[in-house]
PATIMAR-325805 format. One record per atom (N, C-alpha, C): residue number from 0; atom name; residue in three letters; x, y negated, z. Coordinates in nm, 4 decimals. Example, Ala and Ser with C-alpha at 12.3 -4.5 7.8 and 13.67 -1.06 7.14 Angstrom:
2
<pt><k>0</k><a>N</a><r>ALA</r><x>1.3190</x><y>0.5690</y><z>0.7800</z></pt>
<pt><k>0</k><a>CA</a><r>ALA</r><x>1.2300</x><y>0.4500</y><z>0.7800</z></pt>
<pt><k>0</k><a>C</a><r>ALA</r><x>1.3200</x><y>0.3300</y><z>0.7800</z></pt>
<pt><k>1</k><a>N</a><r>SER</r><x>1.2850</x><y>0.2250</y><z>0.7080</z></pt>
<pt><k>1</k><a>CA</a><r>SER</r><x>1.3670</x><y>0.1060</y><z>0.7140</z></pt>
<pt><k>1</k><a>C</a><r>SER</r><x>1.2900</x><y>-0.0030</y><z>0.7870</z></pt>
END
This chain:
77
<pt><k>0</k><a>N</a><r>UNK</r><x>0.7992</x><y>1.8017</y><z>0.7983</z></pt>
<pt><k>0</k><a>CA</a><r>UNK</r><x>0.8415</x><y>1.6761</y><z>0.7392</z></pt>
<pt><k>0</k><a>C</a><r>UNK</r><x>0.9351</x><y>1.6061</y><z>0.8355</z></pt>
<pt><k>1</k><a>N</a><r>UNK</r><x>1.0496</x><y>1.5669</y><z>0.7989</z></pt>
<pt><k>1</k><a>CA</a><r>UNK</r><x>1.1540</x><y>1.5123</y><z>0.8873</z></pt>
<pt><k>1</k><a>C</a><r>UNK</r><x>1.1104</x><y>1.3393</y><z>0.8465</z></pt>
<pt><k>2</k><a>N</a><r>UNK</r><x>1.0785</x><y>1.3199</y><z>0.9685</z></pt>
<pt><k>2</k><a>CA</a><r>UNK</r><x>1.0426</x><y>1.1394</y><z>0.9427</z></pt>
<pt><k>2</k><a>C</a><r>UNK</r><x>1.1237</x><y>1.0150</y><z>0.9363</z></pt>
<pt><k>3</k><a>N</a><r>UNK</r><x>1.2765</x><y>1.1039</y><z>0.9741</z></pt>
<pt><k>3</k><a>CA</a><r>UNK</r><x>1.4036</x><y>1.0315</y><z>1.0065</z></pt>
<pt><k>3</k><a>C</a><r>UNK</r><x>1.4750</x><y>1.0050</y><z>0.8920</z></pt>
<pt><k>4</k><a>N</a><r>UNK</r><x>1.4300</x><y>1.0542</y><z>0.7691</z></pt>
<pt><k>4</k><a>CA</a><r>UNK</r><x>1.4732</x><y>1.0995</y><z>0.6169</z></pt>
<pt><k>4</k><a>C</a><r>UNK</r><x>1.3664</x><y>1.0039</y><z>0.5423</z></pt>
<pt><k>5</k><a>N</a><r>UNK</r><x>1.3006</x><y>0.9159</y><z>0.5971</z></pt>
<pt><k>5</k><a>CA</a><r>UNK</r><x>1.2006</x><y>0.8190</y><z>0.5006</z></pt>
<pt><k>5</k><a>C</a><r>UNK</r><x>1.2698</x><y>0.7632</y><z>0.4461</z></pt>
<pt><k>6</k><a>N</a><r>UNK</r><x>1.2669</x><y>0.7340</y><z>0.3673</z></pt>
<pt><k>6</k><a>CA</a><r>UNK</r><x>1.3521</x><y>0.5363</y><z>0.2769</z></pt>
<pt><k>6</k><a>C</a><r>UNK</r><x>1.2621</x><y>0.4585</y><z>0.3007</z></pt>
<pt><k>7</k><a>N</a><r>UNK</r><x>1.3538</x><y>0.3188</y><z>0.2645</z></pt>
<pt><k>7</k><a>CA</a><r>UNK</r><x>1.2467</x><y>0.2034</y><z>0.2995</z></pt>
<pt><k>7</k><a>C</a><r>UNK</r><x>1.1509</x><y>0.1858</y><z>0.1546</z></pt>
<pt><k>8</k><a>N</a><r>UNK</r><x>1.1950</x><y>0.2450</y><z>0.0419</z></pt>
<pt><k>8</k><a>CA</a><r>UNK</r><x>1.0533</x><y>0.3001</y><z>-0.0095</z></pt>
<pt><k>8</k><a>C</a><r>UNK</r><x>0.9276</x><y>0.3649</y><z>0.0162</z></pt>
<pt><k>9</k><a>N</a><r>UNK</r><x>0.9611</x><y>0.4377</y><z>0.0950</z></pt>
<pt><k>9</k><a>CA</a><r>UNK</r><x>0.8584</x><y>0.5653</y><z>0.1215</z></pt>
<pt><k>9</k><a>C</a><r>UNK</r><x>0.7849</x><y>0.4453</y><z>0.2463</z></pt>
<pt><k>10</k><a>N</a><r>UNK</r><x>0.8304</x><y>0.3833</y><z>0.3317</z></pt>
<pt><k>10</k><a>CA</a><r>UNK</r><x>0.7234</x><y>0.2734</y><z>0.4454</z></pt>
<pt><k>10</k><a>C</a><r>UNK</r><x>0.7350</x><y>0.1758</y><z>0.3740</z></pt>
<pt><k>11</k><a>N</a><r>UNK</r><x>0.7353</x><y>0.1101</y><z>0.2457</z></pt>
<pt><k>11</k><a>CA</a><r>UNK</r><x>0.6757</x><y>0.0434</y><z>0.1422</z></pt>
<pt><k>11</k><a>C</a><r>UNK</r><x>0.5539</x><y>0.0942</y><z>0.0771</z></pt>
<pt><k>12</k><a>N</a><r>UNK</r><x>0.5242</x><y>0.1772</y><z>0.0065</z></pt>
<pt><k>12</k><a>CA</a><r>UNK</r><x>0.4790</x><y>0.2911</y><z>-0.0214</z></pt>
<pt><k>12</k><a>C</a><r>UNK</r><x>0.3357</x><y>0.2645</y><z>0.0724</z></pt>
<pt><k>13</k><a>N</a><r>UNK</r><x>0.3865</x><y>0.3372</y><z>0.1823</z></pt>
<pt><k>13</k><a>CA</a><r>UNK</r><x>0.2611</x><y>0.3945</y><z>0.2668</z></pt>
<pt><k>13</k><a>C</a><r>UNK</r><x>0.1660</x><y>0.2377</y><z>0.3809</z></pt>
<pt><k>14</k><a>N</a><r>UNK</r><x>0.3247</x><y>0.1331</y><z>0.3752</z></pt>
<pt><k>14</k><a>CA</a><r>UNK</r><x>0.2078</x><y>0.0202</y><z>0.3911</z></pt>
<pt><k>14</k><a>C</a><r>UNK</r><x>0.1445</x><y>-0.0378</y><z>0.3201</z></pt>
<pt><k>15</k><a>N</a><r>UNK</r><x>0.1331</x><y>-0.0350</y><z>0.1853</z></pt>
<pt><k>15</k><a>CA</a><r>UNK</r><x>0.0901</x><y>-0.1277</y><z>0.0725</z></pt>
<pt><k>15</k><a>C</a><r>UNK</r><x>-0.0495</x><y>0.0007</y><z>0.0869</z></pt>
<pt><k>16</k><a>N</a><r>UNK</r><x>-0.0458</x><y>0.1108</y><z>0.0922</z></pt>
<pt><k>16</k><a>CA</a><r>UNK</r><x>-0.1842</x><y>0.2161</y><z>0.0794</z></pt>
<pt><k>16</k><a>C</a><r>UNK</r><x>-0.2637</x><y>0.1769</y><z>0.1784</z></pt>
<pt><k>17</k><a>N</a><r>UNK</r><x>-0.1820</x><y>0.1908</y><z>0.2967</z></pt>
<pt><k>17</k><a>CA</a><r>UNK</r><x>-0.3156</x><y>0.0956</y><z>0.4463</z></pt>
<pt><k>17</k><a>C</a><r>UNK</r><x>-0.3432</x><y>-0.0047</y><z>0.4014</z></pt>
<pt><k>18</k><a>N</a><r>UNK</r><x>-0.2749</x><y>-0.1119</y><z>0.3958</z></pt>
<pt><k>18</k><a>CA</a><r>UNK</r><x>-0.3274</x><y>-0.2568</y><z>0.3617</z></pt>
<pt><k>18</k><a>C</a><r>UNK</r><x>-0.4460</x><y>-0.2188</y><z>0.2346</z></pt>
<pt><k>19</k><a>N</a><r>UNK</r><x>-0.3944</x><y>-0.1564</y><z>0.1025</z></pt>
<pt><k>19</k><a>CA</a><r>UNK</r><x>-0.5150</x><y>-0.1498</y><z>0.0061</z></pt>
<pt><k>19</k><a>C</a><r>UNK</r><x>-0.6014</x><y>-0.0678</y><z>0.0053</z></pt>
<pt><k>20</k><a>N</a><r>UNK</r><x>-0.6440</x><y>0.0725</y><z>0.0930</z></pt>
<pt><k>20</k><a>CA</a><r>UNK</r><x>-0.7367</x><y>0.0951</y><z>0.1507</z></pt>
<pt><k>20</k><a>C</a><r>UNK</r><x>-0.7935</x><y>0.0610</y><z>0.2482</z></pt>
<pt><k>21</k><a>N</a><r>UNK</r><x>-0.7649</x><y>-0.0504</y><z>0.3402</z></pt>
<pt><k>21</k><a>CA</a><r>UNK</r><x>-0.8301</x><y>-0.0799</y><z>0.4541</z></pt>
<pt><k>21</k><a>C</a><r>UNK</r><x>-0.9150</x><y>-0.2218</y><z>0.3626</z></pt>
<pt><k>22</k><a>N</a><r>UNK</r><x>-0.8496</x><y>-0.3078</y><z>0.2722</z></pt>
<pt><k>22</k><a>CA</a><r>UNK</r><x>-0.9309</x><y>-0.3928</y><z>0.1828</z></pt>
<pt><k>22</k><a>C</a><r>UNK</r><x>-1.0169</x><y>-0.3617</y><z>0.1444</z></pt>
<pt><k>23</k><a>N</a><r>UNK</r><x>-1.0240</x><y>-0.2488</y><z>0.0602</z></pt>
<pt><k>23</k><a>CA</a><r>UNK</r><x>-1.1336</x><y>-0.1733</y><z>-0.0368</z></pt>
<pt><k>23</k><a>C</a><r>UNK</r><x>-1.2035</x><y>-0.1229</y><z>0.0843</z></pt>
<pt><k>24</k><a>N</a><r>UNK</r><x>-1.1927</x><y>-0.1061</y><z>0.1903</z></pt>
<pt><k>24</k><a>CA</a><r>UNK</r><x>-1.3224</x><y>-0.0320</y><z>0.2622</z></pt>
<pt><k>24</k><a>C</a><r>UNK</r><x>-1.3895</x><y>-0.1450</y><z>0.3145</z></pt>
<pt><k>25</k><a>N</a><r>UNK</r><x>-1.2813</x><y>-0.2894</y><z>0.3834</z></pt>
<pt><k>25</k><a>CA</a><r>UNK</r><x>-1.3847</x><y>-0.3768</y><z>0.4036</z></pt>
<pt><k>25</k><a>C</a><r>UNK</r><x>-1.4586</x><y>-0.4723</y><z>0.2986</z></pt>
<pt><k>26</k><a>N</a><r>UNK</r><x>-1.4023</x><y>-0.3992</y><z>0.1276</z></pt>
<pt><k>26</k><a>CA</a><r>UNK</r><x>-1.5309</x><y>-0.4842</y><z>-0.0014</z></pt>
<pt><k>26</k><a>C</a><r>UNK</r><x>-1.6587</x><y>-0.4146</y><z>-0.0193</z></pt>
<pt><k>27</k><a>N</a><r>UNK</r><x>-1.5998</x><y>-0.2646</y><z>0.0127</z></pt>
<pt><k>27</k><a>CA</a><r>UNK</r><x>-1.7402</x><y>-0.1562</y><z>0.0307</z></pt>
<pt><k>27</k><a>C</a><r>UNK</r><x>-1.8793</x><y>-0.2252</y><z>0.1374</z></pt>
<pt><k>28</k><a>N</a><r>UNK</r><x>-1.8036</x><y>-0.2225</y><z>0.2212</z></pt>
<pt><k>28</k><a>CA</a><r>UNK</r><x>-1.9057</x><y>-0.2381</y><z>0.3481</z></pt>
<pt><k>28</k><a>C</a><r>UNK</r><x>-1.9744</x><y>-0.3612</y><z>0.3625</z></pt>
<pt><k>29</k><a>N</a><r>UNK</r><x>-1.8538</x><y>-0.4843</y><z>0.2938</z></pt>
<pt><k>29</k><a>CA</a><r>UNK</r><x>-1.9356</x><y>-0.6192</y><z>0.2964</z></pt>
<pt><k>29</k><a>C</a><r>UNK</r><x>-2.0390</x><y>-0.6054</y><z>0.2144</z></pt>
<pt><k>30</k><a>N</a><r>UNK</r><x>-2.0113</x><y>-0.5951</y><z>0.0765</z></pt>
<pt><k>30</k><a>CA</a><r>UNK</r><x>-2.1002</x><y>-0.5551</y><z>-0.0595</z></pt>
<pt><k>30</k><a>C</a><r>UNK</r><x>-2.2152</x><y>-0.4906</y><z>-0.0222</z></pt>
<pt><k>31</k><a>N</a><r>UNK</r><x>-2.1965</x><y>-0.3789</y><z>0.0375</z></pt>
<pt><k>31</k><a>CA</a><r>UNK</r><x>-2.3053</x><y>-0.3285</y><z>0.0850</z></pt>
<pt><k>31</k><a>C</a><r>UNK</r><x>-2.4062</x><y>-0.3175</y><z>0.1568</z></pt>
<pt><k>32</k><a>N</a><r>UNK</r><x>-2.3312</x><y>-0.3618</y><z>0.2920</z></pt>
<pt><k>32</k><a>CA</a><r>UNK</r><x>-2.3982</x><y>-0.4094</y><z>0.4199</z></pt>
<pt><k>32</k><a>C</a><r>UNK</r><x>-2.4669</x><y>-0.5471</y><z>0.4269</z></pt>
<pt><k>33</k><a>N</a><r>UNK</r><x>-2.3906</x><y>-0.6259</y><z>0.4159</z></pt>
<pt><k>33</k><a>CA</a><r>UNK</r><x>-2.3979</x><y>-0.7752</y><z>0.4078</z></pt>
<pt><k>33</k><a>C</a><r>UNK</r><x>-2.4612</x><y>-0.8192</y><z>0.2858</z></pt>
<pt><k>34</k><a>N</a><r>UNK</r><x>-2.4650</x><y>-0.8059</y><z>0.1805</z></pt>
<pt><k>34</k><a>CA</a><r>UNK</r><x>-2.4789</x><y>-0.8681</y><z>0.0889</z></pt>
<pt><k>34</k><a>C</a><r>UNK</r><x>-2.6035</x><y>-0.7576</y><z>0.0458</z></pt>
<pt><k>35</k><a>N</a><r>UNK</r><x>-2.6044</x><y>-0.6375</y><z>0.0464</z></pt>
<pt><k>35</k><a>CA</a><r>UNK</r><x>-2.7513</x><y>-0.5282</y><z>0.0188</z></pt>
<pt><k>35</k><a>C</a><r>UNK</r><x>-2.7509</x><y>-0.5133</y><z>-0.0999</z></pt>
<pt><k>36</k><a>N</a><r>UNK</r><x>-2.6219</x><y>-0.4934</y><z>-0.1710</z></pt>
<pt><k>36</k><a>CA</a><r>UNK</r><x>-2.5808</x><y>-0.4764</y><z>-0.3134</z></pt>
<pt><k>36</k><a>C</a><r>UNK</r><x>-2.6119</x><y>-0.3539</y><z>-0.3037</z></pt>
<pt><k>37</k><a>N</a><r>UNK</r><x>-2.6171</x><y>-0.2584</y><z>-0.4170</z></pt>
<pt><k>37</k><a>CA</a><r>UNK</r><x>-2.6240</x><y>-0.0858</y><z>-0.4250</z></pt>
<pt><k>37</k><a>C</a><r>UNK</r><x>-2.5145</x><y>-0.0294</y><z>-0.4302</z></pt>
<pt><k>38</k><a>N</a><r>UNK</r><x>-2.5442</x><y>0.0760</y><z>-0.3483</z></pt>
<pt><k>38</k><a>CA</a><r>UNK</r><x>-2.4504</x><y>0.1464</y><z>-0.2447</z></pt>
<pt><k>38</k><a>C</a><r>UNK</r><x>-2.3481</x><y>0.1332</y><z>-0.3844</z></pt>
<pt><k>39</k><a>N</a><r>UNK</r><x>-2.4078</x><y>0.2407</y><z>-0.5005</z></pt>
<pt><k>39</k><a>CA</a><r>UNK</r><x>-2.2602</x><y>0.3395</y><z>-0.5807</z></pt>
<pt><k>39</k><a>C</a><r>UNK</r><x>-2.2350</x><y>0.1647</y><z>-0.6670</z></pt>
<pt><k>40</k><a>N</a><r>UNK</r><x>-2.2340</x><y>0.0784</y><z>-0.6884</z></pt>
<pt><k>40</k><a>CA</a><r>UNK</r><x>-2.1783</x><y>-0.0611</y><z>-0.7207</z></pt>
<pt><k>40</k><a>C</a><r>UNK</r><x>-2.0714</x><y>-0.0680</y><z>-0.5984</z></pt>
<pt><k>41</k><a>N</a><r>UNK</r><x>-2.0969</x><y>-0.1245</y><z>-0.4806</z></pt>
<pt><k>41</k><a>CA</a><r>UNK</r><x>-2.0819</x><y>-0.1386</y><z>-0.3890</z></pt>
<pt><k>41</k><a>C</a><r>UNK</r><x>-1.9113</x><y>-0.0702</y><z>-0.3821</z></pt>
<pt><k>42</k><a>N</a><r>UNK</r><x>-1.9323</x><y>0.1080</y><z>-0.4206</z></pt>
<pt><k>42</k><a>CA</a><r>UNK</r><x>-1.8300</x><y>0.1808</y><z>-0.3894</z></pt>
<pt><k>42</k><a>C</a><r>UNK</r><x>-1.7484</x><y>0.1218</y><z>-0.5278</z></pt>
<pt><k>43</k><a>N</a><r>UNK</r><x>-1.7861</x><y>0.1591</y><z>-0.6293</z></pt>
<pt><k>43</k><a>CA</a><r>UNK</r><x>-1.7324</x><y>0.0754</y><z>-0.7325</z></pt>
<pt><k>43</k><a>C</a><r>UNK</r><x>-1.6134</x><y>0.0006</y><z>-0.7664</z></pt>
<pt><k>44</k><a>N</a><r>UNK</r><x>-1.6810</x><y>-0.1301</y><z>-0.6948</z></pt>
<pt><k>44</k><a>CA</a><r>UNK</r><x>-1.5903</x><y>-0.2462</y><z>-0.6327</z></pt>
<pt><k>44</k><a>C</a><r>UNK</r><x>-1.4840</x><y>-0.2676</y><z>-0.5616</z></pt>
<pt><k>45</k><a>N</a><r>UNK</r><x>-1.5265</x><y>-0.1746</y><z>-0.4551</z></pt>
<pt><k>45</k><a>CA</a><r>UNK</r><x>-1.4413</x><y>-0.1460</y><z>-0.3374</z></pt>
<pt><k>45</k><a>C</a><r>UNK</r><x>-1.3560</x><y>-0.0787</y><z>-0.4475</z></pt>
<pt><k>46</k><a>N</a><r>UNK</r><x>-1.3578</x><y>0.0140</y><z>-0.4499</z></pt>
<pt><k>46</k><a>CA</a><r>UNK</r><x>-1.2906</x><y>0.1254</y><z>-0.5240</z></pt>
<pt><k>46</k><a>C</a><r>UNK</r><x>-1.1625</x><y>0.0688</y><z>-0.6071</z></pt>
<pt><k>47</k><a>N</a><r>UNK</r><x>-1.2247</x><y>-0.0273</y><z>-0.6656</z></pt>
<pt><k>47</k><a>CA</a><r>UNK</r><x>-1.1561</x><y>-0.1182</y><z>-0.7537</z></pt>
<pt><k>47</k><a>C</a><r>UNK</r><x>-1.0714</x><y>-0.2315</y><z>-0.6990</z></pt>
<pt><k>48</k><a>N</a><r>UNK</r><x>-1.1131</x><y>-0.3151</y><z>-0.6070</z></pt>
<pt><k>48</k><a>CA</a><r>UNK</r><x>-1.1004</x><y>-0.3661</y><z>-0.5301</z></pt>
<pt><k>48</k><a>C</a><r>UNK</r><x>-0.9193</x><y>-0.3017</y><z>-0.4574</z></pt>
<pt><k>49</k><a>N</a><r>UNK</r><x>-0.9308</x><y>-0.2221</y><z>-0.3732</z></pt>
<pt><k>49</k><a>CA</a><r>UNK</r><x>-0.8269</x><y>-0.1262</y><z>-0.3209</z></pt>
<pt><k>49</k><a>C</a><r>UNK</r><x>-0.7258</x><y>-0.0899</y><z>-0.4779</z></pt>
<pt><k>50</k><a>N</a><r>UNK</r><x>-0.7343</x><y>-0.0612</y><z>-0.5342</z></pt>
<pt><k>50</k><a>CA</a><r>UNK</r><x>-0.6791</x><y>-0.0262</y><z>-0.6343</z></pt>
<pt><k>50</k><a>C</a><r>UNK</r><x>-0.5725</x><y>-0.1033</y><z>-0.6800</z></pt>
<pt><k>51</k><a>N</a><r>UNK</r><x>-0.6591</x><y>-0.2241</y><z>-0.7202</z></pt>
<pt><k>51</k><a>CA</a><r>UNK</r><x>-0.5567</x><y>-0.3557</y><z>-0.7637</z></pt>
<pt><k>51</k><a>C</a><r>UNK</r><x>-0.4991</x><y>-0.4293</y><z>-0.6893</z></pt>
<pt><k>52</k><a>N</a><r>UNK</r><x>-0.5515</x><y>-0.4358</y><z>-0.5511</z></pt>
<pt><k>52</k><a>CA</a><r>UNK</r><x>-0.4703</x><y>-0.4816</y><z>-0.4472</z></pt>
<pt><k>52</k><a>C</a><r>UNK</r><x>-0.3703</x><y>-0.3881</y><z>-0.4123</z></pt>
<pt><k>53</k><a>N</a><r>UNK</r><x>-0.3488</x><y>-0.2830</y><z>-0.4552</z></pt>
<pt><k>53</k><a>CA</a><r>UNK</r><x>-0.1891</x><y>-0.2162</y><z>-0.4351</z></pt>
<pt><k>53</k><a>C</a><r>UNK</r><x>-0.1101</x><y>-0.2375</y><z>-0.4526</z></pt>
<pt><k>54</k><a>N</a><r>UNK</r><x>-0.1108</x><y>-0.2622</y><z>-0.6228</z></pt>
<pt><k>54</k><a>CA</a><r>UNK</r><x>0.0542</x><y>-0.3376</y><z>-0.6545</z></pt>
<pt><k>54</k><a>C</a><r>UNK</r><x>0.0866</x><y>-0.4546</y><z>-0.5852</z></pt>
<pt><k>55</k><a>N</a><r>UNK</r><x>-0.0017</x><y>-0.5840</y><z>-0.5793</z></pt>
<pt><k>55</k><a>CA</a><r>UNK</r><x>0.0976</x><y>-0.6962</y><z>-0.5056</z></pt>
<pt><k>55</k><a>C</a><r>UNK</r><x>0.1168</x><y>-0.6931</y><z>-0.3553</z></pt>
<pt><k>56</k><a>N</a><r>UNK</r><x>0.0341</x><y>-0.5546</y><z>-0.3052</z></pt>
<pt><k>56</k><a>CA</a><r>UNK</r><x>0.0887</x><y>-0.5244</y><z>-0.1500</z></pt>
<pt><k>56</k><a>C</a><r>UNK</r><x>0.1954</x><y>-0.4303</y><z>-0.1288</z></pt>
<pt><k>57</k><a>N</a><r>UNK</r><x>0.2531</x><y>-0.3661</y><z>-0.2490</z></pt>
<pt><k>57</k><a>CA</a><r>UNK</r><x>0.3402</x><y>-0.2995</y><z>-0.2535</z></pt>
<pt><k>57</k><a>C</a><r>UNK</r><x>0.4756</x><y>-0.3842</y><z>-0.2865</z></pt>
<pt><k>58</k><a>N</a><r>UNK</r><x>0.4132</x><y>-0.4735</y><z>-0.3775</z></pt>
<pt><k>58</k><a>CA</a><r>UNK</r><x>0.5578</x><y>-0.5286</y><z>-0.4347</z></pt>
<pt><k>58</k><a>C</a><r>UNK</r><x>0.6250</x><y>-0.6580</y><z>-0.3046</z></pt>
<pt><k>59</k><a>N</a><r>UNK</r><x>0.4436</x><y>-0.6862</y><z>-0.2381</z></pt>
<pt><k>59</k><a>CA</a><r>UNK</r><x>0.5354</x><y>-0.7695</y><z>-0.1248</z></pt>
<pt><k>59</k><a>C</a><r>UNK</r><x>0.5961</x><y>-0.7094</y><z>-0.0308</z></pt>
<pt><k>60</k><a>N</a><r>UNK</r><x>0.5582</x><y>-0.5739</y><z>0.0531</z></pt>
<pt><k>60</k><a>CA</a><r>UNK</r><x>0.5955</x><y>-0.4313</y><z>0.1156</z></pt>
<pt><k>60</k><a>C</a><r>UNK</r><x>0.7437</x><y>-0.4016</y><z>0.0571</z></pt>
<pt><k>61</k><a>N</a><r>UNK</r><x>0.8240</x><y>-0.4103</y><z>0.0005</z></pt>
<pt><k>61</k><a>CA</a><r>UNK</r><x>0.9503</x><y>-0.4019</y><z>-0.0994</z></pt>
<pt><k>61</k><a>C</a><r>UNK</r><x>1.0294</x><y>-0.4944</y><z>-0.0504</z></pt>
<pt><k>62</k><a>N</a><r>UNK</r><x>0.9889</x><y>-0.6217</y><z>-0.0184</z></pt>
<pt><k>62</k><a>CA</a><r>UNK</r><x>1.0499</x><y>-0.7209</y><z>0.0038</z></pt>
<pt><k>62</k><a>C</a><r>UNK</r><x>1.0919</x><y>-0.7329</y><z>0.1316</z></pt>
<pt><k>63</k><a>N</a><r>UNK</r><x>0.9669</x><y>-0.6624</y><z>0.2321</z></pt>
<pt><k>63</k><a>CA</a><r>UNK</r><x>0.9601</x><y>-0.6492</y><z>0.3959</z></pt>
<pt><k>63</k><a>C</a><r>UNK</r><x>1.0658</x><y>-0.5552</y><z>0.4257</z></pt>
<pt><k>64</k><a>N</a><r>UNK</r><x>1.0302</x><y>-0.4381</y><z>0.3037</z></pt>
<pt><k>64</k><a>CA</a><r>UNK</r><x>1.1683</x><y>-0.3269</y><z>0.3375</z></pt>
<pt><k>64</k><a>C</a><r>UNK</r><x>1.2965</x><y>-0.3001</y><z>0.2256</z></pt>
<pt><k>65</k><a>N</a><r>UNK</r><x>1.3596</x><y>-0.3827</y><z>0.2240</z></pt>
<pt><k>65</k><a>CA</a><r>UNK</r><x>1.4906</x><y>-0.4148</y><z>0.0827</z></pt>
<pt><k>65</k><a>C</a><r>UNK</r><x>1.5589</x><y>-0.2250</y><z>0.1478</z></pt>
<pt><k>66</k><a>N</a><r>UNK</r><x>1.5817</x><y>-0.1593</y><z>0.0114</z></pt>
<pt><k>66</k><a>CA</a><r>UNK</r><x>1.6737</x><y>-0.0716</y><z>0.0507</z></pt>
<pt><k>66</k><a>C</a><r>UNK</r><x>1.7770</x><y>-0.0901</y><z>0.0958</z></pt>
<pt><k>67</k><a>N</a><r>UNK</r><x>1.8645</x><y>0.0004</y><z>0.1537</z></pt>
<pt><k>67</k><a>CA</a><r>UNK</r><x>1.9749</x><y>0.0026</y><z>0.2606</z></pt>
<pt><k>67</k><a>C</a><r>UNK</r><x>2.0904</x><y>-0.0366</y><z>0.1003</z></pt>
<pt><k>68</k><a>N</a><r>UNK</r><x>2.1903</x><y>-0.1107</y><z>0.1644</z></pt>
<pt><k>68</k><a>CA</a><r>UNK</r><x>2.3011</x><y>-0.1250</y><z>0.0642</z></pt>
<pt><k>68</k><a>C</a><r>UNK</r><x>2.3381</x><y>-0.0354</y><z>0.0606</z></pt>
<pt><k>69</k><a>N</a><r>UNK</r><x>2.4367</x><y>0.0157</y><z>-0.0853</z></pt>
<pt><k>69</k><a>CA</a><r>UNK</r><x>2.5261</x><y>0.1185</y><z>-0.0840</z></pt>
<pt><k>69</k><a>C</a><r>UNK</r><x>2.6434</x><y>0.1085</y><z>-0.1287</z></pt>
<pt><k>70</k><a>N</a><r>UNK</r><x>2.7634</x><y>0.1677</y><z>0.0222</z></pt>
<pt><k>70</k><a>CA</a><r>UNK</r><x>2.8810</x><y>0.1437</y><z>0.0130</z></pt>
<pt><k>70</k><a>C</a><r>UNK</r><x>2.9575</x><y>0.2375</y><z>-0.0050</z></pt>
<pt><k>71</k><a>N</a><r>UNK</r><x>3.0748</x><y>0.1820</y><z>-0.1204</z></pt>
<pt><k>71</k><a>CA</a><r>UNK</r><x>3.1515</x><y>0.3207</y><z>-0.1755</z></pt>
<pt><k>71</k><a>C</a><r>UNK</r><x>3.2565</x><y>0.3029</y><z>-0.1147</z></pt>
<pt><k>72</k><a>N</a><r>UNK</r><x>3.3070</x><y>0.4940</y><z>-0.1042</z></pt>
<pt><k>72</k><a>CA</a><r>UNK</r><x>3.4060</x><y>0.5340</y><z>0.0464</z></pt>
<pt><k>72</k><a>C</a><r>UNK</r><x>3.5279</x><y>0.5862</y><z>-0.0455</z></pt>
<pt><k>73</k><a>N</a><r>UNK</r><x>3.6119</x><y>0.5300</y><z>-0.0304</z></pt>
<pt><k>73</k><a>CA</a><r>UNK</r><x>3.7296</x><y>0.5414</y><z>-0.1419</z></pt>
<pt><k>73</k><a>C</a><r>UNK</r><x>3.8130</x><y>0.5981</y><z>-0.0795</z></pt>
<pt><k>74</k><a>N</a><r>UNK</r><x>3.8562</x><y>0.7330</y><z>-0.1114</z></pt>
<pt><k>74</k><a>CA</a><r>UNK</r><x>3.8950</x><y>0.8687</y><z>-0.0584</z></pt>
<pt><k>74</k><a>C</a><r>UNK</r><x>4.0290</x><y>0.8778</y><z>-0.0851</z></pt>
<pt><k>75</k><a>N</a><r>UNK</r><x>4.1444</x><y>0.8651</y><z>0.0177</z></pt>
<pt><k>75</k><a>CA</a><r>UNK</r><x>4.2478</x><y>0.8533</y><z>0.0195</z></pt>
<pt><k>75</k><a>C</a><r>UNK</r><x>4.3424</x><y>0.9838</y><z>-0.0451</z></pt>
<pt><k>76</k><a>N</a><r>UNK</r><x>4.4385</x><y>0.9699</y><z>-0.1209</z></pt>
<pt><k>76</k><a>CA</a><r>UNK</r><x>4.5254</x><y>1.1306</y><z>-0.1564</z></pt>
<pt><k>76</k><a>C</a><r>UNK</r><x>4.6190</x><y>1.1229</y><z>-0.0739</z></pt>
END
């Protein structure tokens, strides 16, 4: 995998997945731990939790990384 070839989609993308799996693991663990809800609820939530928090961490992730402009190269005869 050449990492130099990402777009600022692709680290949009993959920060909006950390941010919404690192959420959903800390709704799991609160739910569960803290609160002594049942476990497969618990995962559930989380589960759910992470899920729906993707899109508006993605769509703000978009904003952090605007694609590169694109400029047209007008080719002399």
């Amino acid at each position: 995998m050449d990492l130099d070839s990402l777009t600022p989609v692709d680290h949009a993308r993959r920060y909006a997945l950390l941010l919404a799996s690192a959420l959903g693991t800390f709704v799991f663990i609160a739910l569960w731990m803290a609160l002594e809800w049942n476990f497969f609820v618990a995962v559930l939530i989380g589960v759910g939790a992470g899920t729906l928090s993707f899109y508006p961490f993605r769509a703000v992730s978009r904003l952090l990384f605007p694609p590169p402009r694109r400029t047209v190269r007008r080719v002399r005869k």
